[in-house]
PDB file with SEQRES, HELIX, SHEET and CRYST1 records, atoms N, CA, C and O in Angstrom:
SEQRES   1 A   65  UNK UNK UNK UNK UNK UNK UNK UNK UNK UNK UNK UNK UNK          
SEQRES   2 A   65  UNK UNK UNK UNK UNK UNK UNK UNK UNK UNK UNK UNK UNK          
SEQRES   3 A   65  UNK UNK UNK UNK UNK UNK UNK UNK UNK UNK UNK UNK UNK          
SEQRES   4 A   65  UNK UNK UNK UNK UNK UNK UNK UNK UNK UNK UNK UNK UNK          
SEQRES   5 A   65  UNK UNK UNK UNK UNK UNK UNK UNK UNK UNK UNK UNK UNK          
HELIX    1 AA1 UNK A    3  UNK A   22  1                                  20    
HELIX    2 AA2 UNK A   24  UNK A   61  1                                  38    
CRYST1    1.000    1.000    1.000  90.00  90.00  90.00 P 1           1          
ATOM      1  N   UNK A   1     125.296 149.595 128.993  1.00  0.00           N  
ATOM      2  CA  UNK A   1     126.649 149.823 128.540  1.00  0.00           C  
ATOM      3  C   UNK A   1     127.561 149.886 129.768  1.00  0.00           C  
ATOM      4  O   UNK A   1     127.221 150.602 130.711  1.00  0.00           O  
ATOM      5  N   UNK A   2     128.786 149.127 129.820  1.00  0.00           N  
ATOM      6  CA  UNK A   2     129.568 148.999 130.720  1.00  0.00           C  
ATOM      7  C   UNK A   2     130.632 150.427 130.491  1.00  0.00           C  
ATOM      8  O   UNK A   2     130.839 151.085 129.472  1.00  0.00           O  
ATOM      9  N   UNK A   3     131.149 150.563 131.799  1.00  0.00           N  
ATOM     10  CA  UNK A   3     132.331 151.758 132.116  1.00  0.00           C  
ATOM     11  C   UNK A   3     132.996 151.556 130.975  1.00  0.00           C  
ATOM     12  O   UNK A   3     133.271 152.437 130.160  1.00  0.00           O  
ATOM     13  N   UNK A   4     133.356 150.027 130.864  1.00  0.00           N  
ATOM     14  CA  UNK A   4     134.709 149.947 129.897  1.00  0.00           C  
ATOM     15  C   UNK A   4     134.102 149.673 128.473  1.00  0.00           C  
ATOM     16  O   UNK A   4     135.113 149.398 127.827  1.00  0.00           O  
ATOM     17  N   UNK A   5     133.301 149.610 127.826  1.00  0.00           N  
ATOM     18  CA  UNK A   5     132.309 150.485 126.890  1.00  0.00           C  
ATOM     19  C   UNK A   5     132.437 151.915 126.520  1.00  0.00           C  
ATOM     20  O   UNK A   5     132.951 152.449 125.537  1.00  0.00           O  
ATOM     21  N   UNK A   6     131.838 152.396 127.559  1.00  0.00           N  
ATOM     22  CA  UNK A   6     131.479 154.193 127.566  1.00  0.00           C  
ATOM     23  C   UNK A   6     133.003 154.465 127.100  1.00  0.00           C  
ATOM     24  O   UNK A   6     133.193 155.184 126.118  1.00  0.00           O  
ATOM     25  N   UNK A   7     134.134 153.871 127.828  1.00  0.00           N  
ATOM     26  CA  UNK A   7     135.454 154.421 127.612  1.00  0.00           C  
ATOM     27  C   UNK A   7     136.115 154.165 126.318  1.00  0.00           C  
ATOM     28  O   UNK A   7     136.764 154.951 125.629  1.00  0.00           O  
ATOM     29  N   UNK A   8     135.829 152.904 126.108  1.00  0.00           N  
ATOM     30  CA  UNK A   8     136.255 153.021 124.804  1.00  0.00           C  
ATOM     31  C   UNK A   8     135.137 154.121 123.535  1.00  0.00           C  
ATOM     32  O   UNK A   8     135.742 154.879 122.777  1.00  0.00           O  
ATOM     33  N   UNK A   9     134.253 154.085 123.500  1.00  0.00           N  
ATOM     34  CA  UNK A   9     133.455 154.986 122.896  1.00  0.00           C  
ATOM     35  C   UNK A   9     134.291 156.514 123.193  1.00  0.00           C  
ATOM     36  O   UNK A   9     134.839 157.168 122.306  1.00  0.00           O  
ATOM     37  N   UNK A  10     134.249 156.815 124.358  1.00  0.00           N  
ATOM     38  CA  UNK A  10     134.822 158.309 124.770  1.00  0.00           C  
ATOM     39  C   UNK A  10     135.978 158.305 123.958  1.00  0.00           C  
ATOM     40  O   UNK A  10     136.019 159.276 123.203  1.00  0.00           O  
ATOM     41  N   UNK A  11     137.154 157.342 123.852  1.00  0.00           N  
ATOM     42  CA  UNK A  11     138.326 157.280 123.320  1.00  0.00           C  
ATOM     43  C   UNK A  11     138.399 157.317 121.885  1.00  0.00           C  
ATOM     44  O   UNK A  11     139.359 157.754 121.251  1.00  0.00           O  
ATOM     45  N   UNK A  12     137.015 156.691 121.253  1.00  0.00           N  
ATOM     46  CA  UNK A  12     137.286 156.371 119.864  1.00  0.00           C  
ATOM     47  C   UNK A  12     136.793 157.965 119.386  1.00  0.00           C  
ATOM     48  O   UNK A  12     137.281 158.339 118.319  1.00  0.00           O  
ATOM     49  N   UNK A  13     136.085 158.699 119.924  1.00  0.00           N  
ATOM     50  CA  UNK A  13     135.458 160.094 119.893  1.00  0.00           C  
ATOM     51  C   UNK A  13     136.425 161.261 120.031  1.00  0.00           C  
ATOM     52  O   UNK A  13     136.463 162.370 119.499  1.00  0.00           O  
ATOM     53  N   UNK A  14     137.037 160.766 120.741  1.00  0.00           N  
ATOM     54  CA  UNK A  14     138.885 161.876 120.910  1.00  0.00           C  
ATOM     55  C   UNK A  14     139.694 161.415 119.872  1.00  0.00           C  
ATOM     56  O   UNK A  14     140.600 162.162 119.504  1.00  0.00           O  
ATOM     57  N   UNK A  15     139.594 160.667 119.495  1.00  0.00           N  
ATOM     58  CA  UNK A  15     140.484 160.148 118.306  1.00  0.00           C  
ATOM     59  C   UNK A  15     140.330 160.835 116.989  1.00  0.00           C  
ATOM     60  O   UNK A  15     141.228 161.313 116.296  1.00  0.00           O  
ATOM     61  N   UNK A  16     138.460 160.795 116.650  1.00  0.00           N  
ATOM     62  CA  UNK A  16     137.759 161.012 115.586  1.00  0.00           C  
ATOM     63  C   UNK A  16     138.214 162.725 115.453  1.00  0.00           C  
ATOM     64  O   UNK A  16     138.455 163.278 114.380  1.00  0.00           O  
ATOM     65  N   UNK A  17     138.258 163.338 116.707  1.00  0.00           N  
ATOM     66  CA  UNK A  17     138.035 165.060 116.816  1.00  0.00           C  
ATOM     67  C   UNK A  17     139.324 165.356 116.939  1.00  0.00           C  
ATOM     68  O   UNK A  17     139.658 166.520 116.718  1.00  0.00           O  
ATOM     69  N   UNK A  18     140.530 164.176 117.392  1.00  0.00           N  
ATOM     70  CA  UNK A  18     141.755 164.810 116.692  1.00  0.00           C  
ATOM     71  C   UNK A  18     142.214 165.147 115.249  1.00  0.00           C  
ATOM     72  O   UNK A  18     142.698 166.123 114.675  1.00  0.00           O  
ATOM     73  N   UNK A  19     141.734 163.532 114.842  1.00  0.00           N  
ATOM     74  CA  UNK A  19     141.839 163.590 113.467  1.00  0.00           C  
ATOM     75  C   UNK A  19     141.145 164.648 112.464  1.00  0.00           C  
ATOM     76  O   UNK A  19     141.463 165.092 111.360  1.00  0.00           O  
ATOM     77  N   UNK A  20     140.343 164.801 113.105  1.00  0.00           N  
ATOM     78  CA  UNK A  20     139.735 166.220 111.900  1.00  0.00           C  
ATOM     79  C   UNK A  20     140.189 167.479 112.573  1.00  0.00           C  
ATOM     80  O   UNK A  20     139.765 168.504 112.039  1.00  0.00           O  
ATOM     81  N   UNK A  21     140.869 167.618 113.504  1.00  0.00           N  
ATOM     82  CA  UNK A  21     141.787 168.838 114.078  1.00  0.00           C  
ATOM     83  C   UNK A  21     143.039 168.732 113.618  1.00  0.00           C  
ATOM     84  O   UNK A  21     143.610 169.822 113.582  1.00  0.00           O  
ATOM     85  N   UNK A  22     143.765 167.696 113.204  1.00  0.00           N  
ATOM     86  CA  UNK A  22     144.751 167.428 112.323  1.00  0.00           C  
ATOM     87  C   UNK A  22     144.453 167.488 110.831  1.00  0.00           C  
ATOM     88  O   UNK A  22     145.474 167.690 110.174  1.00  0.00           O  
ATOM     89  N   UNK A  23     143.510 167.387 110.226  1.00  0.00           N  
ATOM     90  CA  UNK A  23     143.184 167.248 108.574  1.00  0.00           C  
ATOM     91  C   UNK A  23     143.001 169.185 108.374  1.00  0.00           C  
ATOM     92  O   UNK A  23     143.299 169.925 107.436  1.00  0.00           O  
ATOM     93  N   UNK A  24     142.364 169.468 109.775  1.00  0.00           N  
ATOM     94  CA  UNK A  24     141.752 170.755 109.279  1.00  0.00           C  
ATOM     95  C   UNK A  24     143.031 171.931 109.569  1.00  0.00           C  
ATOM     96  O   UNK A  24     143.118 172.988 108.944  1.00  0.00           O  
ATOM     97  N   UNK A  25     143.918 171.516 110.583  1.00  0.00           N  
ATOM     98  CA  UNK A  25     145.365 172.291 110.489  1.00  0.00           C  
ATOM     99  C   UNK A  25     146.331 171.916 109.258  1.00  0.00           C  
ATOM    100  O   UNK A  25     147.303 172.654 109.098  1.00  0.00           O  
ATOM    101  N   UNK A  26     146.148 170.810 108.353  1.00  0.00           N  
ATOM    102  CA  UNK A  26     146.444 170.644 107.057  1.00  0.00           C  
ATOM    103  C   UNK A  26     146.130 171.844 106.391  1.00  0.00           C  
ATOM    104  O   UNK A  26     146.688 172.849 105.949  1.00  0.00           O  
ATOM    105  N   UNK A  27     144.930 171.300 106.506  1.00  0.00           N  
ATOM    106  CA  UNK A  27     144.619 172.483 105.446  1.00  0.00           C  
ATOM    107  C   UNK A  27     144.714 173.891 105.301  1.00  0.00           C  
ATOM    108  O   UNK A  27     144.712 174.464 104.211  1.00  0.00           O  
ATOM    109  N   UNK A  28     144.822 174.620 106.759  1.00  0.00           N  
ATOM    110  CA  UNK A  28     145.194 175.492 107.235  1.00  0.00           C  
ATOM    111  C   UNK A  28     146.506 176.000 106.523  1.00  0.00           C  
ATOM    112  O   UNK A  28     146.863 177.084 106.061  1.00  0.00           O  
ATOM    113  N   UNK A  29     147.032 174.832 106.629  1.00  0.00           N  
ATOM    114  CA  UNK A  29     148.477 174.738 106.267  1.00  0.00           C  
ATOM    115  C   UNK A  29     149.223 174.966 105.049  1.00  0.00           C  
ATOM    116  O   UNK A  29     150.357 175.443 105.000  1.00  0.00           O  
ATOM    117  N   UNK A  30     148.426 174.550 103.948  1.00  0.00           N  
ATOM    118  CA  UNK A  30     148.187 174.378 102.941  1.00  0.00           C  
ATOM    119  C   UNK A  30     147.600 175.989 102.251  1.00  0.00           C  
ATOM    120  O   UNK A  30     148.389 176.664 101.590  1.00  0.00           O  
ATOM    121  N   UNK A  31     146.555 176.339 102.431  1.00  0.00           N  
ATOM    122  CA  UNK A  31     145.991 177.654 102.592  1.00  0.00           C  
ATOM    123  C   UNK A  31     146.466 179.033 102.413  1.00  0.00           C  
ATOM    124  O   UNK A  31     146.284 179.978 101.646  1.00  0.00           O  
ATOM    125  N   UNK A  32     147.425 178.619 103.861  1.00  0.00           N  
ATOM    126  CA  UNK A  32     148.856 179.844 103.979  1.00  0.00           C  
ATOM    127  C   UNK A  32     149.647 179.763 102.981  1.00  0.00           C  
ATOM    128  O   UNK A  32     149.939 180.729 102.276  1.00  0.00           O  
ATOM    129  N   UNK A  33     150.152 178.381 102.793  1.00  0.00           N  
ATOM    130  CA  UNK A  33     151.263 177.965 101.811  1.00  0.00           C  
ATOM    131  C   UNK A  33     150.641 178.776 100.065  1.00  0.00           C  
ATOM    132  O   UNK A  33     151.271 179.530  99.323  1.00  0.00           O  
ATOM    133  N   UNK A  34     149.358 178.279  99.921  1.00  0.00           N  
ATOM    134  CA  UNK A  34     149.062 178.716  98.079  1.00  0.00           C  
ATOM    135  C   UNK A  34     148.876 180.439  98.557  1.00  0.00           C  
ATOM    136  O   UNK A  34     148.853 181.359  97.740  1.00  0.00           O  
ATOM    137  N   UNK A  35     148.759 180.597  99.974  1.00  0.00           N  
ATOM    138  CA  UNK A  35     148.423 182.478 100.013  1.00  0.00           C  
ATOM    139  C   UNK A  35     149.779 182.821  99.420  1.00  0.00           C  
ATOM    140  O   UNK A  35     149.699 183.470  98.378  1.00  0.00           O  
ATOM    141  N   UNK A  36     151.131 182.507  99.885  1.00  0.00           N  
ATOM    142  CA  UNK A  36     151.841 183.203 100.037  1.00  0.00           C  
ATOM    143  C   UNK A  36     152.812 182.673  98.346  1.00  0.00           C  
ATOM    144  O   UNK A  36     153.858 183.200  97.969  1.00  0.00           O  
ATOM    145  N   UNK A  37     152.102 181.597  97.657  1.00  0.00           N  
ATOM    146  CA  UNK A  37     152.905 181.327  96.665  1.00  0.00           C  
ATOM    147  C   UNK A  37     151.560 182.630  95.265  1.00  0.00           C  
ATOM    148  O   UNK A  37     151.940 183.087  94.186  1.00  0.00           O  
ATOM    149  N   UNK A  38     150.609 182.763  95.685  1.00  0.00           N  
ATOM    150  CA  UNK A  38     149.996 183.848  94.901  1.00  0.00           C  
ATOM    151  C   UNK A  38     150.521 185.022  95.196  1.00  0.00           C  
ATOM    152  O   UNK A  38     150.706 185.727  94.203  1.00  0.00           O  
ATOM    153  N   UNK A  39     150.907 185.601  96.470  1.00  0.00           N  
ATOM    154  CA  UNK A  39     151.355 186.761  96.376  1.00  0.00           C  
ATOM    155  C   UNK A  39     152.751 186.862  96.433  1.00  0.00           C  
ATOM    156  O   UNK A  39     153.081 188.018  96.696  1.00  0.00           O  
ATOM    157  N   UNK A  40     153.575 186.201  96.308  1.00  0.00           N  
ATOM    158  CA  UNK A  40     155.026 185.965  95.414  1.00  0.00           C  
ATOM    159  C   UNK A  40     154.607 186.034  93.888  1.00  0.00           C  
ATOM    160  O   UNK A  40     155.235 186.853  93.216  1.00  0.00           O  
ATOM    161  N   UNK A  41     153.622 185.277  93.239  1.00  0.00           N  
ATOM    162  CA  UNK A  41     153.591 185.565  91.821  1.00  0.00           C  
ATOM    163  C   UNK A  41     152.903 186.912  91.226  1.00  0.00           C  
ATOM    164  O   UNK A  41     153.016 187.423  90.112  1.00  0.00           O  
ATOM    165  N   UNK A  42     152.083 187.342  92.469  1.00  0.00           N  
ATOM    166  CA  UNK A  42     151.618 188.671  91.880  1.00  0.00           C  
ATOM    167  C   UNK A  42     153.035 189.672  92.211  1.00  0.00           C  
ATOM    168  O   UNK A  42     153.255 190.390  91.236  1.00  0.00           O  
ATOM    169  N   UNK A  43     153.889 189.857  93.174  1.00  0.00           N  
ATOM    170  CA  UNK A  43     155.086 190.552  93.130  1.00  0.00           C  
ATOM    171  C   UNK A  43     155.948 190.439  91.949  1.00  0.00           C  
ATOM    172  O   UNK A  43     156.506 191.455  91.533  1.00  0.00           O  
ATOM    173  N   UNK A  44     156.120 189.272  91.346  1.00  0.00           N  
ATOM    174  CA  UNK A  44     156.662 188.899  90.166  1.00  0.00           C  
ATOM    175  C   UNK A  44     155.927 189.678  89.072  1.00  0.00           C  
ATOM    176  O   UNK A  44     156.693 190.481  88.540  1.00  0.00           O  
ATOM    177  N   UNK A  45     154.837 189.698  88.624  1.00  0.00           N  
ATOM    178  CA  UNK A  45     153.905 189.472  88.131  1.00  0.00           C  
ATOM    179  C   UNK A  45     154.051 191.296  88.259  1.00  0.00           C  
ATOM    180  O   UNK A  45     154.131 191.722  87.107  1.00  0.00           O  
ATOM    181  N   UNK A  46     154.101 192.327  89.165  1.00  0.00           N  
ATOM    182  CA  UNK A  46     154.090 193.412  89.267  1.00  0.00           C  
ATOM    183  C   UNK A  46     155.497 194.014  88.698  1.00  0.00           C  
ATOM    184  O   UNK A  46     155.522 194.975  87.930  1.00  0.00           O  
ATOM    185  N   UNK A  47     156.746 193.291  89.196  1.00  0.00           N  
ATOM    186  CA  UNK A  47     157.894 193.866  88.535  1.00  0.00           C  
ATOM    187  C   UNK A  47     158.142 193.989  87.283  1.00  0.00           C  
ATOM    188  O   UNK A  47     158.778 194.838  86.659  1.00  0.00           O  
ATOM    189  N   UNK A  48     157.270 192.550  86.793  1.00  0.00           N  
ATOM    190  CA  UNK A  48     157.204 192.651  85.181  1.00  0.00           C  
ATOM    191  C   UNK A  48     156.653 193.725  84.070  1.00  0.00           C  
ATOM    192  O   UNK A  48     157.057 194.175  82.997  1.00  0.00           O  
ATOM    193  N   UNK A  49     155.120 193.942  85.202  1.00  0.00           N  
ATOM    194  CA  UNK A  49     154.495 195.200  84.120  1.00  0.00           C  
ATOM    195  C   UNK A  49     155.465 196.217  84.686  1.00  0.00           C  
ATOM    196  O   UNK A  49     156.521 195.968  84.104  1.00  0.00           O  
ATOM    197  N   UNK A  50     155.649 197.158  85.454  1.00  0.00           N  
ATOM    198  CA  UNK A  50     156.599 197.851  86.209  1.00  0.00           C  
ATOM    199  C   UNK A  50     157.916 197.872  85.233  1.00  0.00           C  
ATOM    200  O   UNK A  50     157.904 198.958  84.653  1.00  0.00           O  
ATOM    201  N   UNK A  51     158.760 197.289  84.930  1.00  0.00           N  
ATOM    202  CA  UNK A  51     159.548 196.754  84.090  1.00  0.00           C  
ATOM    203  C   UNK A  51     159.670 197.329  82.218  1.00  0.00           C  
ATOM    204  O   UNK A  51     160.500 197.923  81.530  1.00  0.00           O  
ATOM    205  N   UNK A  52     157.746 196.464  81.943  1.00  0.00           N  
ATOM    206  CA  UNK A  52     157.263 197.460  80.387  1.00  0.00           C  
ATOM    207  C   UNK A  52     157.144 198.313  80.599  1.00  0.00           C  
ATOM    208  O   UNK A  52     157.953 199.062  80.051  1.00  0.00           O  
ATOM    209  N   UNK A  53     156.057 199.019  81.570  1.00  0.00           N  
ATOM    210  CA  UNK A  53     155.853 200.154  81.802  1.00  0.00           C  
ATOM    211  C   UNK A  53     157.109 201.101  81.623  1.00  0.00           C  
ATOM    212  O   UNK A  53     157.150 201.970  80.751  1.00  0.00           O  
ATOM    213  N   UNK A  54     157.932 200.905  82.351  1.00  0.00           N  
ATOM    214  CA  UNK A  54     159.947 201.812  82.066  1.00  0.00           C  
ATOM    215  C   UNK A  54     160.112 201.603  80.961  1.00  0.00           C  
ATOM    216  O   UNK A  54     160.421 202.609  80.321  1.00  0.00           O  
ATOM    217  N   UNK A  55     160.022 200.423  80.241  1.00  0.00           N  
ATOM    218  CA  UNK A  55     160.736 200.231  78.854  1.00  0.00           C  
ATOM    219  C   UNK A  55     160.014 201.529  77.865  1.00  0.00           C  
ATOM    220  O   UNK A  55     160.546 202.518  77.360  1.00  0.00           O  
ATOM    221  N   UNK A  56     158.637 201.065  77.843  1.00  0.00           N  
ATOM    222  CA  UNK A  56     157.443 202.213  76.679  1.00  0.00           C  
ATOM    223  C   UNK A  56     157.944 203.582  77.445  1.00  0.00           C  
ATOM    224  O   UNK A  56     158.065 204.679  76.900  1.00  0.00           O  
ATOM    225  N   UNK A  57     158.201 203.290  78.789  1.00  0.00           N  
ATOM    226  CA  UNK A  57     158.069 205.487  78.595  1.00  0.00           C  
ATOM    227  C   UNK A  57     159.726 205.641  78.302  1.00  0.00           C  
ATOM    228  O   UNK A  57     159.998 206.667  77.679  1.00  0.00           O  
ATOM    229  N   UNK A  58     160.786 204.849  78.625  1.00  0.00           N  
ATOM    230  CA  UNK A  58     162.351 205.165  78.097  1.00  0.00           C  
ATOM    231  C   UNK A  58     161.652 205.285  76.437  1.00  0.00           C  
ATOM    232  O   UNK A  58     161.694 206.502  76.261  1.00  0.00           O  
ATOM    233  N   UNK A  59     161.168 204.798  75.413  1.00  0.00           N  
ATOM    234  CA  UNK A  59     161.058 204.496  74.206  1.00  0.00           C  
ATOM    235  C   UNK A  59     160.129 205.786  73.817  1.00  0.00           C  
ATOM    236  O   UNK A  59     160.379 206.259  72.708  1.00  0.00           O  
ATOM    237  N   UNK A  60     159.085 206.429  74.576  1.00  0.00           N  
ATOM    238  CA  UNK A  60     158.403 207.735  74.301  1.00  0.00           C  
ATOM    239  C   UNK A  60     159.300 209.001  74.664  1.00  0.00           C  
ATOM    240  O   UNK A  60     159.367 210.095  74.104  1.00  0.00           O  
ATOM    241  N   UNK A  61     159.894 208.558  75.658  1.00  0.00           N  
ATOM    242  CA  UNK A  61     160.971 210.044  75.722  1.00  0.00           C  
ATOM    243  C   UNK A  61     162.371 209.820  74.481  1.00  0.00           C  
ATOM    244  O   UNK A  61     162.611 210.824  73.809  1.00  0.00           O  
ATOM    245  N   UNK A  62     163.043 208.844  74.268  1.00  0.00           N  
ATOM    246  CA  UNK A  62     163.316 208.480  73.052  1.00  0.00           C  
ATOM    247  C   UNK A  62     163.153 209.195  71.534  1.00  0.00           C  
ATOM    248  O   UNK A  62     163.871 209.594  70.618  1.00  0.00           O  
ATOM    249  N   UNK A  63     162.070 209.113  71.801  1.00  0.00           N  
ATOM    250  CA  UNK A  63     161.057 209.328  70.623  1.00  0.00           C  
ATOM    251  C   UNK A  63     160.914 210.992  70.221  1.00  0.00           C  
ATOM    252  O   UNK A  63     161.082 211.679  69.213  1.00  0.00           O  
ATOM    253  N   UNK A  64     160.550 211.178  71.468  1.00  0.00           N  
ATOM    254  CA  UNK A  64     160.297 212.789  71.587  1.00  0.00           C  
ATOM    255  C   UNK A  64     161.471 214.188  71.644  1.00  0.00           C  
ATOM    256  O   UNK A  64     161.433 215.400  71.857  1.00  0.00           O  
ATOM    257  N   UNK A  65     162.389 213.223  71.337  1.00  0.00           N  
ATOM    258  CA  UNK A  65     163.799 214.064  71.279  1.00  0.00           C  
ATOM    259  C   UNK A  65     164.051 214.051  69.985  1.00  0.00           C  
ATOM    260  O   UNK A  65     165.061 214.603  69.548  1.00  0.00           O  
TER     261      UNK A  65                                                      
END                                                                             
């Protein structure tokens, strides 16, 4: 195998290990992104029961008068 062989091999090998250092910071990326769109819907998702929860006990003290 010639220098200019080995080099292109070396090159096509930096290429290969960027590209899956780029696919895998995707996904990374991606990851963060559905973390932070689940815990926006569980905050949602908390104000709501939070929300019944006030309504039933305004409606038991209500009640109890």
């Amino acid at each position: 195998m010639t220098a200019k062989d080995r080099q292109l091999d070396l090159n096509r090998e930096v290429e290969d290990q960027t590209n899956r250092i780029r696919m895998m910071n995707r996904v990374a990326a991606e990851t963060g992104d559905t973390t932070n769109n689940v815990m926006r819907e569980l905050g949602d998702q908390k104000e709501k029961i939070k929300g019944q929860i006030d309504m039933v006990r305004m409606c038991v003290v209500r009640a109890t008068r």
